[in-house]
BAMARDREN-826076 format. One line per field, with one value per residue (C-alpha): y, x, z; residue in one letter. Coordinates in steps of 0.05 Angstrom, whole numbers. Example, Ala and Ser with C-alpha at 12.3 -4.5 7.8 and 13.67 -1.06 7.14 Angstrom:
2
y <- (-90,-21);
x <- (246,273);
z <- (156,143);
resn <- (a,s);
//
This chain:
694
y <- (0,77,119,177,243,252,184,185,252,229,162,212,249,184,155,218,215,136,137,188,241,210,230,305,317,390,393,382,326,337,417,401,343,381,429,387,357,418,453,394,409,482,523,581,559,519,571,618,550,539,619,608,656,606,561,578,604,534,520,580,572,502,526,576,560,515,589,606,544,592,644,692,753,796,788,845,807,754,700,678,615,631,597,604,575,519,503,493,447,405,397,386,331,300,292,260,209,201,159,117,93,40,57,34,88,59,65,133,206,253,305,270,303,372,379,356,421,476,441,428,360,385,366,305,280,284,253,192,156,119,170,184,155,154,170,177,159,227,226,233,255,312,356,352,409,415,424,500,532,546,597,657,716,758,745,776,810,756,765,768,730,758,736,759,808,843,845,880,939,939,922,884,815,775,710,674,695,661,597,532,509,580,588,664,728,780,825,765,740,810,820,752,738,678,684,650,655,644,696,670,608,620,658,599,546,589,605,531,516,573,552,510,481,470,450,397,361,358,285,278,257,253,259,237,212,249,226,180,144,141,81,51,53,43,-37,-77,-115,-190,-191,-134,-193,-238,-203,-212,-170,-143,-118,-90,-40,-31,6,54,66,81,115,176,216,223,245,298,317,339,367,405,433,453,499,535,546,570,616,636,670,683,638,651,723,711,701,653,592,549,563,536,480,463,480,435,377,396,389,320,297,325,303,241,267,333,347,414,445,414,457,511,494,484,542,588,555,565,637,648,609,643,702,682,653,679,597,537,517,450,448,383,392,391,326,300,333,290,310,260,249,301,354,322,309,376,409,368,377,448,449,395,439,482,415,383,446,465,379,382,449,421,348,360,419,373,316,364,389,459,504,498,563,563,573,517,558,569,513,479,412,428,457,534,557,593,629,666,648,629,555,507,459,382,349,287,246,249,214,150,171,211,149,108,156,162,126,101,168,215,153,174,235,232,183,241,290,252,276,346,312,287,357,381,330,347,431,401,365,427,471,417,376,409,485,508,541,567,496,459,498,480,407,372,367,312,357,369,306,296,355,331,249,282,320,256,217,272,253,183,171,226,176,113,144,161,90,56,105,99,19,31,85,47,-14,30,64,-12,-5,70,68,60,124,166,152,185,181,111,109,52,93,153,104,89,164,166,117,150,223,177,149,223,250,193,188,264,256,194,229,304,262,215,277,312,249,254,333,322,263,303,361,319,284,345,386,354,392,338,274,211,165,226,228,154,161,225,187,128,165,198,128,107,163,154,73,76,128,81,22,66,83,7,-18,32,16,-64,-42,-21,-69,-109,-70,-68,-141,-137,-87,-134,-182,-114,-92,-24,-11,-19,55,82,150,174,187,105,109,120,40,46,83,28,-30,10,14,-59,-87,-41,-63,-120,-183,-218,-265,-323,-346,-396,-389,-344,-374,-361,-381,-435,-379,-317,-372,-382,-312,-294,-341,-294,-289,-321,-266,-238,-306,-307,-240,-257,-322,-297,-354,-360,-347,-273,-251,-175,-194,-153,-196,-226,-212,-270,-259,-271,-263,-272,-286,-235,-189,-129,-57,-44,-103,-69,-126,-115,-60,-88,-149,-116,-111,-55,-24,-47,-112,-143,-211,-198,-178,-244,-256,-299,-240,-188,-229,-224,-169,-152,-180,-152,-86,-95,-141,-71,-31,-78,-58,19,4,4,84,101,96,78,22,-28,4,22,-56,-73,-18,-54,-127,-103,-75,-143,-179,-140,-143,-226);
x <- (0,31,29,42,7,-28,-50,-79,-105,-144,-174,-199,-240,-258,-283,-317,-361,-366,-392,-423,-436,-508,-527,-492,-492,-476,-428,-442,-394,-401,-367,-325,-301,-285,-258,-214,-179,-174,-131,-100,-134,-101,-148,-132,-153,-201,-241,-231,-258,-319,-335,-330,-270,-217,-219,-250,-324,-356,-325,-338,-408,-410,-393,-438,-501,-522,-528,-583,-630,-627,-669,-614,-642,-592,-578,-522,-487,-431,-425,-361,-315,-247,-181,-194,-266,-243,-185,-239,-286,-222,-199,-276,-282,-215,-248,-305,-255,-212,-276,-285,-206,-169,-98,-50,-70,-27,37,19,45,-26,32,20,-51,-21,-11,-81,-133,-79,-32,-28,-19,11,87,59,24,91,130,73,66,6,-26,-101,-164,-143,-83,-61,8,44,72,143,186,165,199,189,160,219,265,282,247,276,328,300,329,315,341,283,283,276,214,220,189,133,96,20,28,82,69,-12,45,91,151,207,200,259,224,273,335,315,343,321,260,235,167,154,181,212,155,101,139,145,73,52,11,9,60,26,48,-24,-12,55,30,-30,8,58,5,-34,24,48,-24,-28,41,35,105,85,13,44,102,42,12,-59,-89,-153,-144,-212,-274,-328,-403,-430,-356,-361,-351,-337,-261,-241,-264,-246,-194,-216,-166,-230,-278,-250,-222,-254,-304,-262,-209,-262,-271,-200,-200,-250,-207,-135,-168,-195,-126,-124,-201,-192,-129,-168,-231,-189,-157,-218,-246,-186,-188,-263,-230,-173,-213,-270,-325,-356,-386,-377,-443,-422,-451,-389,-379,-456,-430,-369,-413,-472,-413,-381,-439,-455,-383,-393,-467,-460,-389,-389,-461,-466,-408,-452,-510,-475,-445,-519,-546,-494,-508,-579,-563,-521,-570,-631,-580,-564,-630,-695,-727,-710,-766,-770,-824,-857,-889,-808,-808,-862,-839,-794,-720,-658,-631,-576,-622,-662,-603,-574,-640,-636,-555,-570,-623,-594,-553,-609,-655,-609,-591,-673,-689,-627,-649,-728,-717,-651,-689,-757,-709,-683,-753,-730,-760,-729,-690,-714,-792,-834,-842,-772,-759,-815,-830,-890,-932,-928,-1006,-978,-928,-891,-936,-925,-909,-961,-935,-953,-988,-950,-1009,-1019,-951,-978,-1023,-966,-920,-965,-957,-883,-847,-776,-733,-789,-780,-706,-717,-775,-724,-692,-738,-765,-722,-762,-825,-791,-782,-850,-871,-822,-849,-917,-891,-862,-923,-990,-947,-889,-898,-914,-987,-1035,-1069,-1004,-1009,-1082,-1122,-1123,-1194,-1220,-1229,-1158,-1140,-1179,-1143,-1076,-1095,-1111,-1044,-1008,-1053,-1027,-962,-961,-995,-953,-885,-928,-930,-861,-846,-891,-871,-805,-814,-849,-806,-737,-778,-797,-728,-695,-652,-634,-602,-532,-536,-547,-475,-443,-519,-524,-607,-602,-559,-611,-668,-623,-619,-700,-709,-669,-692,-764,-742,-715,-791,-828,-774,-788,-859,-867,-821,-863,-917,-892,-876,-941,-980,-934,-949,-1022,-1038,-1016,-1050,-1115,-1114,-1102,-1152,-1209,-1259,-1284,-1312,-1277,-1297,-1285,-1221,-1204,-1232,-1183,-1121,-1142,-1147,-1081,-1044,-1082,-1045,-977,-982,-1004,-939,-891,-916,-913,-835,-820,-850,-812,-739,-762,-763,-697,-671,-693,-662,-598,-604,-606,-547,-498,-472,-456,-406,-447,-452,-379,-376,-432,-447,-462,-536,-530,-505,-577,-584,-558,-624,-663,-629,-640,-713,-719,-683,-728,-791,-836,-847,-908,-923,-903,-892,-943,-1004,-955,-948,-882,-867,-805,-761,-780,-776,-698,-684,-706,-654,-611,-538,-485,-453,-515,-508,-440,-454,-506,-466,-396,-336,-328,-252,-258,-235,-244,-325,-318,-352,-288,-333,-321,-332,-405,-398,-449,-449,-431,-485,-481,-488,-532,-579,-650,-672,-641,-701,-759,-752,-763,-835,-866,-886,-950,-937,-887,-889,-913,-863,-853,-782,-753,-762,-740,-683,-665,-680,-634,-576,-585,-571,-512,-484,-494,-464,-408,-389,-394,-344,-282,-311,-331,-287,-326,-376,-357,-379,-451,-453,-443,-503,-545,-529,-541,-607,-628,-601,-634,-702,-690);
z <- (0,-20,29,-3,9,-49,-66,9,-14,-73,-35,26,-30,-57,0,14,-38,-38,29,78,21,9,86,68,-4,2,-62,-132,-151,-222,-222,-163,-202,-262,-226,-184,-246,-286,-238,-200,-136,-124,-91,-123,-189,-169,-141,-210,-248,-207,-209,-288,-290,-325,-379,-460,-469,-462,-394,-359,-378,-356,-292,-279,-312,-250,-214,-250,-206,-145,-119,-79,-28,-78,-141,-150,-100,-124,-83,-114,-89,-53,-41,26,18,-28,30,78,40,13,88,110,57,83,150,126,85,144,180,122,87,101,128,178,224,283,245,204,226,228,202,132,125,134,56,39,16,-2,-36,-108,-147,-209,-199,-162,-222,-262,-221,-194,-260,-229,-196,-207,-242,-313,-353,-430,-458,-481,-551,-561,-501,-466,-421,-342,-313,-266,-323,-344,-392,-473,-475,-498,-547,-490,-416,-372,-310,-251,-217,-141,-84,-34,15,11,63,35,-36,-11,29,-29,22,8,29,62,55,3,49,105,134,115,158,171,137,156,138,183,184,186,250,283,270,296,228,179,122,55,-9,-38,-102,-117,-113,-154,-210,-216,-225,-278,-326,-318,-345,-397,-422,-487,-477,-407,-419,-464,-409,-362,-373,-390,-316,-295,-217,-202,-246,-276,-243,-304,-296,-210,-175,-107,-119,-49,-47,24,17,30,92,127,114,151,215,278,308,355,309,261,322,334,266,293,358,316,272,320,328,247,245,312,277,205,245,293,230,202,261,260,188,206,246,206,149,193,162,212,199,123,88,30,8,7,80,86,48,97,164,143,128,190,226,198,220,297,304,342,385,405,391,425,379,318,338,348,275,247,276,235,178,177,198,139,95,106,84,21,-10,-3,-11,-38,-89,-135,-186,-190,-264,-292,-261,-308,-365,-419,-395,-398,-332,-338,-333,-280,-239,-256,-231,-167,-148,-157,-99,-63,-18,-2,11,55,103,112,127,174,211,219,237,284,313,333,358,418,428,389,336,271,245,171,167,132,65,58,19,-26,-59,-101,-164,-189,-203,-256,-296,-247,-192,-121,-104,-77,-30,-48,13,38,51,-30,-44,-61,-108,-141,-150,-186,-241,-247,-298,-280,-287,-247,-193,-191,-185,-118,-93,-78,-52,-6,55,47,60,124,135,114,172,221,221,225,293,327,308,320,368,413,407,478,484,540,539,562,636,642,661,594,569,524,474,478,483,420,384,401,378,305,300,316,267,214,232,234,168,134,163,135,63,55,82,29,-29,-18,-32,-99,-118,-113,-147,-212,-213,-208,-282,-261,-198,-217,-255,-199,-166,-121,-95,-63,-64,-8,33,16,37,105,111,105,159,211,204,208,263,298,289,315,375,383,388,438,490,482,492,556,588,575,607,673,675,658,704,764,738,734,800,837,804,823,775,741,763,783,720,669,705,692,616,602,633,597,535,553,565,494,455,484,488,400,403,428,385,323,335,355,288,252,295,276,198,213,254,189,143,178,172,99,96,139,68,32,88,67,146,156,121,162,174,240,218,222,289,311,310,377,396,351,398,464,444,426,496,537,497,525,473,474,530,496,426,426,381,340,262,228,163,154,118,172,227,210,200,274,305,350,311,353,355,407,439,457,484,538,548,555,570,643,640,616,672,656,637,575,514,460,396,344,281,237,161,127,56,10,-26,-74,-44,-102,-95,-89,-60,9,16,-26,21,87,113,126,179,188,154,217,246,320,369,414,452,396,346,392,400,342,316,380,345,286,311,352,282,250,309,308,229,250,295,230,218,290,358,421,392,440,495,457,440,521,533,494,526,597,586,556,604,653,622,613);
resn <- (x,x,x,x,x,x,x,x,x,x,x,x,x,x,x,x,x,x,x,x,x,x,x,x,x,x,x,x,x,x,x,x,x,x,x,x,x,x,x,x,x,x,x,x,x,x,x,x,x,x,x,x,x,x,x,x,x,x,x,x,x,x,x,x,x,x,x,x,x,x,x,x,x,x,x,x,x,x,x,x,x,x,x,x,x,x,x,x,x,x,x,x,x,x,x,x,x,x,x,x,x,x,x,x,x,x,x,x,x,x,x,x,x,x,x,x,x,x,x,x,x,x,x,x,x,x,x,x,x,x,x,x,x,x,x,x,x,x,x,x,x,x,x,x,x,x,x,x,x,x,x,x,x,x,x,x,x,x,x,x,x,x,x,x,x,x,x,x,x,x,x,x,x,x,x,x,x,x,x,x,x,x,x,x,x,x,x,x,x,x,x,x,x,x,x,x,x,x,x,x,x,x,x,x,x,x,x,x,x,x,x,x,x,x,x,x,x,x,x,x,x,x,x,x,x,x,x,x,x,x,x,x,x,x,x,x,x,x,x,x,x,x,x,x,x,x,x,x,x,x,x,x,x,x,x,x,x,x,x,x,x,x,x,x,x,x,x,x,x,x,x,x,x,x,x,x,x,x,x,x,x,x,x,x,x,x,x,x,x,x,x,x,x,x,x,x,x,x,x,x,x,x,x,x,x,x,x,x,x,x,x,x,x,x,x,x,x,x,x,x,x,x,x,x,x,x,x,x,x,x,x,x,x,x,x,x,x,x,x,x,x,x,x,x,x,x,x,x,x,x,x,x,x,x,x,x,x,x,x,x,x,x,x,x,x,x,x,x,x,x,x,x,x,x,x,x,x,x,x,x,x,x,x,x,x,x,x,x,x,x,x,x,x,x,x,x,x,x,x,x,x,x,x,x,x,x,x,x,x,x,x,x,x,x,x,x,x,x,x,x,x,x,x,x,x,x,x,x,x,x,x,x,x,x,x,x,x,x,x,x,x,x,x,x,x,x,x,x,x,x,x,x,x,x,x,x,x,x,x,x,x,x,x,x,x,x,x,x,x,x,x,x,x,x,x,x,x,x,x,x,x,x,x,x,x,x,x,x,x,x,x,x,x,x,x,x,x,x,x,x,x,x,x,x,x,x,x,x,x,x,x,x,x,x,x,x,x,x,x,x,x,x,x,x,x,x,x,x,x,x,x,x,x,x,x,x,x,x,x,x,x,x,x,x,x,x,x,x,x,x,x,x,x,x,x,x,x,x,x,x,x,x,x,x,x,x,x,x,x,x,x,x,x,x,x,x,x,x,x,x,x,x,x,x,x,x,x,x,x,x,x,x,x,x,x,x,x,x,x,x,x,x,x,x,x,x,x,x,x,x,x,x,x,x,x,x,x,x,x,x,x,x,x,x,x,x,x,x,x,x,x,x,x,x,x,x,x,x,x,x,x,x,x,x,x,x,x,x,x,x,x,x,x,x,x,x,x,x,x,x,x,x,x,x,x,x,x,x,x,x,x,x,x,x,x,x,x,x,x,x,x,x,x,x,x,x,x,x,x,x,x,x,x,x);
//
């Protein structure tokens, strides 16, 4: 295996986009692609490219013609791409990666990410003969970039050497005298600032591009590959499949010094060029991607993270808006997906701020009309929002391509449902400090209806959806659709965990509240708690069917290794397993018909059952986790989703299926474990509260 810099560079961005970018797919792989190989990953250039400020006629206009999909607050207001911006999402994206590759993390310096996001790969690529996703043979012998230049007729003036800060002053700079090792000026040392070379930099890259003689030693390399060319490229090696369990979660646990390193880099980078009070939309980009990576760890500084972003976001756009009539119109799928990358930003920021918002109980920053899945009433008039309850109806008329395309718009009907939960279901009113009233009662039993049967039929289209778009789904790489559909499950999952606990702690508040009133009569007393205990009792049961589909679906996922690369939006299955060991099975499983095939796939995995049985010679009483692979599957297999029950559709929840379903679960946790430290504690969680509820 090279270890090299830029080889690890280029399998970072790869596994980037291989992996957790379907849970945060912020950029627009096709331009950043592009743009990434065009100018060999230099920031500087990479941010003219993507403004549409280098390159002939037909690639500037390639780059910005995507713009024209957004509805800013300003128009006369450039919101142009940096170096500085262009660092930050390169180094963000490195994070991300950093959970995901495969390296020898125990034996690797974190020093050797320092290079990655402001350094450019040009020389690299002369020099690394195999570096990159495609490469041509040069004709004839061409001359290495490192080689001087033709003599000319004319010996010109040598150009000198400036740091950034100097060169803005018009100051002599003393930065080529200095020793070897020091990386500052003089005057960028007295003043205690950052000495860069940025313009230098910049100017080098661009006239060893404009160059023909130069243009022509460079070899024709295509760092990474354009979206109708994407692939997994960064396989497991067979040796990952058949490691234990135990070292599949020393991987996560190595692998936490190189992550902190690249996230720590990135906050101070935020506050190096002051992202922070910059309104752009590629430091929206990075904070929403940032966010994603601190979610599950440090989940206060994600907020925090979020809440800027929203800030900023709400800024920049006036609303997000997707016209449903283009999606029945006769387009190819370019100009579908081109459509939906465009928005995709915008879509995944406003679902993030409403469902993460309801989960802690909070009111979402962005308004429910700020973003739009819907029908226009007419040229140049307003939007008209498409009711989630009328999604089923929609899908039966969608041929494969328009499937593709829902597919994907499906997380902002989550959201849709998610602002109806804060304002029917959690917003605090006058009626929460008073007795509860049947009436009340009554009001609050519809709201929840609303919500659960808007859940239901995104669960159900989502099934005949990825069924019609079957022969397309490889074409929307990066996009994993299964992963989307894991992503649709969990922020699910979030809204109806959000509404069982608002509601458990209303009945506590409102039971006392009731008793000690004393205003009504004893039986309409016992029939309002009874209806209160009703409500919260069909709550529970409707987020333990949907954590079962998961648990299922996670069961499905284990032969494709897919978990192994898990996000920490999958990390939630740790909730999923809490709420199945706390949950009662039936009495008994007799009078309970299984089928022979779903009667073999509830046998607890041995892996579960060594767990409650542990050897009596571990003398520290911590679980050895043995391996369990099961046989191998394809990631793409659509299958693995069509074959999981829904909700409503489950075998009934007796000990043998909670069992396991049990298993299942901590099989899954176990995988996260190579991309996330700290699963083997999360695992042991799990097993104590079933043991203690055995």
């Amino acid at each position: 295996m090279d270890l090299t810099w830029p080889r690890i560079y280029l399998r970072l961005i790869h596994c980037y986009f291989s992996y957790p970018f379907t849970t945060a797919p912020v950029v627009e792989y096709e331009r950043f692609a592009q743009a990434f190989n065009r100018s060999f990953g230099d920031p500087v250039l990479m941010a003219r490219y993507l403004n549409g400020q280098e390159g002939d006629e037909a690639t500037r206009s390639y780059f910005t013609e995507r713009q024209t999909y957004l509805v800013r607050n300003d128009t006369s207001i450039k919101d142009e791409w940096s170096p500085e911006t262009v660092e930050v999402l390169l180094t963000t994206i490195c994070a991300w990666g950093a959970h995901h590759i495969f390296l020898p993390f125990e034996s690797l310096d974190v020093e050797i990410f320092a290079n990655m996001g402001n350094r450019s790969l040009v020389e690299v690529a002369d020099s690394d003969h195999e570096l990159g996703f495609r490469r041509a043979a040069l004709v004839g012998t061409p001359t290495s970039v490192s080689d001087p230049p033709p003599p000319q007729k004319r010996q010109k003036r040598r150009q000198g050497v400036a740091c950034d800060t100097c060169r803005l002053r018009r100051v002599r700079c003393d930065l080529m005298e200095q020793p070897p090792g020091v990386k500052a000026c003089s005057r960028c040392r007295v003043k205690r600032i950052v000495c860069t070379d940025r313009y230098i930099q910049w100017k080098r890259e661009r006239d060893l591009l404009k160059n023909p003689q130069a243009a022509r030693a460079l070899p024709d390399v295509q760092l990474l590959p354009l979206r109708e060319e994407f692939h997994l490229m960064e396989e497991l090696p067979p040796s990952i499949r058949s490691l234990s369990q135990q070292e599949i979660l020393e991987f996560g646990n190595t692998r936490e010094a190189a992550c902190n390193y690249l996230i720590n880099r990135v906050l101070a980078l935020f506050h190096k060029y002051n992202l922070v009070n910059k309104c752009t939309t590629q430091g929206v980009y990075a904070m929403i991607m940032l966010a994603s990576i601190l979610d599950y760890t440090r989940a206060t500084m994600a907020s925090s993270v979020q809440r800027v972003a929203m800030t900023h976001l709400s800024h920049l756009y006036k609303r997000g808006e997707f016209d449903l009539s283009l999606l029945m119109r006769e387009s190819s799928l370019a100009d579908l997906f081109a459509r939906l990358s465009a928005m995709r930003a915008l879509q995944a920021g406003w679902v993030r701020d409403a469902v993460f918002n309801v989960m802690y109980q909070k009111k979402p920053i962005l308004p429910s009309s700020w973003f739009i899945v819907g029908y226009r009433t007419g040229p140049g008039g307003e939007m008209e929002p498409a009711p989630v309850t009328d999604l089923m109806q929609l899908t039966d008329t969608l041929d494969p391509p328009q499937s593709l395309g829902l597919i994907f718009l499906l997380t902002q009907q989550v959201g849709v449902v998610a602002h109806e939960v804060y304002n029917k279901i959690l917003q605090p009113t006058l009626e929460d400090t008073k007795v509860p009233t049947l009436e009340y009662v009554s009001k609050l039993r519809a709201a929840c209806q609303y919500v659960w049967d808007s859940l239901y039929s995104i669960e159900a289209s989502l099934h005949v959806l990825v069924a019609k778009a079957r022969p397309l789904l490889n074409s929307a790489l990066p996009l994993n659709p299964l992963k989307w559909t894991w992503m649709v499950f969990c922020l699910s999952f979030m809204i109806y965990r959000a509404v069982s606990r608002r509601l458990s702690e209303w009945m506590a508040s409102a039971r006392n509240a009731v008793l000690q009133a004393h205003i009504v009569s004893e039986d309409e007393s016992m029939e309002l708690l009874g209806q209160i205990r009703s409500l919260v009792q069909v709550s529970m049961e409707r987020t333990l069917c949907l954590g079962r589909v998961m648990a299922h679906y996670s069961r499905n996922l284990l032969p494709t290794y897919t978990l192994l690369r898990g996000s920490n939006v999958a990390r939630l299955l740790f909730r999923v397993a809490q709420l199945l060991s706390h949950s009662d099975p039936l009495v008994d499983d007799v009078g309970t018909s299984f089928e022979p095939d779903t009667l073999a796939m509830a046998k607890p995995t041995s892996l579960l059952t060594e767990l409650l049985n542990p050897d009596a010679e571990d003398s520290e009483g911590s679980p050895s986790l043995s391996p369990h692979i099961p046989p191998a599957a394809s990631p793409s297999d659509v299958d693995l989703l069509l074959s999981v029950p829904l909700s409503t559709a489950l075998e009934p929840f007796t000990r043998q299926a909670k069992q396991a379903e049990v298993s299942w679960c901590i099989e899954a946790l176990g995988q996260l474990g190579f991309s996330h430290a700290g699963m083997a504690q999360e695992i042991r969680r799990v097993v104590e509260i079933l043991q203690a509820n055995e």
